[in-house]
C-alpha positions in Angstrom: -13.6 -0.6 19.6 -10.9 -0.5 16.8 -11.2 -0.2 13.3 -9.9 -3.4 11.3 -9.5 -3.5 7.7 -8.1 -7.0 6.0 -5.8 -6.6 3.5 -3.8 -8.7 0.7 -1.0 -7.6 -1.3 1.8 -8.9 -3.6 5.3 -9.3 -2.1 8.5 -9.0 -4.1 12.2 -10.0 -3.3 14.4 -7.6 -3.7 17.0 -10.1 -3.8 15.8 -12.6 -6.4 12.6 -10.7 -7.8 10.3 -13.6 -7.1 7.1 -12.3 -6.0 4.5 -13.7 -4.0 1.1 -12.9 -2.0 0.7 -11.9 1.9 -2.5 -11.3 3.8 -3.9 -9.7 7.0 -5.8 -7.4 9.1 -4.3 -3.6 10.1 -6.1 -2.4 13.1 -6.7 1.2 14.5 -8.5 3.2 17.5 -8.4 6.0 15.4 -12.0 6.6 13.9 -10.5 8.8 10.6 -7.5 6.1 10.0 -7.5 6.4 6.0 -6.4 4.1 3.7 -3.3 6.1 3.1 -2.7 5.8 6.5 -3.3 1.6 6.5 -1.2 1.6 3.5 1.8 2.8 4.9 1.4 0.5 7.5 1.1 -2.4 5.5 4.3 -1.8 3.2 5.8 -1.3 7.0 4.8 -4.7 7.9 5.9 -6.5 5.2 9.6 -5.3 5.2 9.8 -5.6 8.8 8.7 -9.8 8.7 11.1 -9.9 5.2 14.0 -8.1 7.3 13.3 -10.8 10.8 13.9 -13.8 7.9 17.0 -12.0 6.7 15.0 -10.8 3.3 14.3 -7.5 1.8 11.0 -7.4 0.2 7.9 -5.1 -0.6 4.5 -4.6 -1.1 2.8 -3.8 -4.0 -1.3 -3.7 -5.2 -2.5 -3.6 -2.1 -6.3 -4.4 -1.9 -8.1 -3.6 1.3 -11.9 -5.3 2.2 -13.9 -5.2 5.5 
């Protein structure tokens, strides 16, 4: 069973500097998957859907619960 930590996070245009929020869950098999680790893979996430919409955005204050 993988480990699953929910997240939310501001999200800030590079473009025009607006910022806004984004959510969701960052899952792992890996039983010492650190919050560093989940991090990282958030800030990934979140230029990779900014850069599919033609965007470039990032993440910033990330808050993890669960």
């Amino acid at each position: 069973m993988g480990k699953k930590i929910g997240w939310t996070a501001k999200v800030r245009s590079h473009r025009t500097g607006e910022t806004g929020h984004a959510h969701g869950v960052v899952t792992s098999d890996d039983p010492g998957y650190s919050t560093e680790q989940a991090t990282e893979d958030v800030r990934n996430f979140v230029r990779e859907k900014a850069r599919e919409q033609g965007h470039v955005a990032s993440a910033f204050d990330i808050e993890f619960y669960g």
